[in-house]
N, C-alpha and C positions, 0 to 999 in steps of 0.2 A: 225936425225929424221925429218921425212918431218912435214911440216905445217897442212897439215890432219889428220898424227899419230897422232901431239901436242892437236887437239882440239878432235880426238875421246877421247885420254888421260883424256883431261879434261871434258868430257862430262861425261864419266865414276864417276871421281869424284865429280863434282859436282852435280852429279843425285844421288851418294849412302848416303848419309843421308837422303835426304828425301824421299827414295826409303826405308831405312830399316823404320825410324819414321812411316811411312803411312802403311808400313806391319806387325807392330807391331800394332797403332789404329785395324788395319783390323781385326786382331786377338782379340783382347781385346775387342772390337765391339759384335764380334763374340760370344767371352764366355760369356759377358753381360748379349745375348739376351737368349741364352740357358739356362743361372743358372749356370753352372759349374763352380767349386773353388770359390763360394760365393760370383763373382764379380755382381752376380743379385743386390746386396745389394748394389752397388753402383750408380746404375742408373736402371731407369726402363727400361724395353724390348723395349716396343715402340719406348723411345728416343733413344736407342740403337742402333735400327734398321733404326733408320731416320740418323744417321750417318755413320753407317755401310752403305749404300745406297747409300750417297753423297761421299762413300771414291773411287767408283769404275773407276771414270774417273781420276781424279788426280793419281789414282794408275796406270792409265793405259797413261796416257800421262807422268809420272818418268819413268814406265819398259820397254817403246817399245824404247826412247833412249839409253835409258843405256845398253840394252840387245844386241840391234843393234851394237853400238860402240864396247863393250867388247866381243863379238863376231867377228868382224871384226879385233879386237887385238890380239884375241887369236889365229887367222885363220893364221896372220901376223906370229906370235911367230912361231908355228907350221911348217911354211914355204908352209903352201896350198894355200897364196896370196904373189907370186913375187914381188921385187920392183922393 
């Protein structure tokens, strides 16, 4: 395994937990602000909505490496990127 496989490898994993954590907030955020399954009850919309809000960069600076990497690994596996 070359030195670039090693660190997409690892780039993969060290983005997917706080790639799921943050897509889970995102979710939960979500149904917050809506009402649905009684989570209204746990926090108001507003504030709901002001974290839902703040989740969209952090979400999107975890999924554009991880997507990139694991994409590139999978392209490897598949054999559509030669060594």
């Amino acid at each position: 395994m070359t030195h670039f496989n090693r660190m997409a490898l690892n780039t993969v994993r060290v983005t997917s937990w706080p790639l799921l954590l943050l897509v889970i907030a995102s979710f939960v955020t979500g149904y917050m602000m809506s009402g649905r399954y009684g989570l209204n009850t746990t926090m108001k919309p507003e504030k709901a909505l002001i974290i839902h809000k703040l989740l969209h960069w952090p979400l999107l600076a975890v999924l554009v490496p991880h997507t990139i990497a694991a994409v590139y690994l999978a392209f490897k596996r598949w054999g559509w990127i030669k060594s």
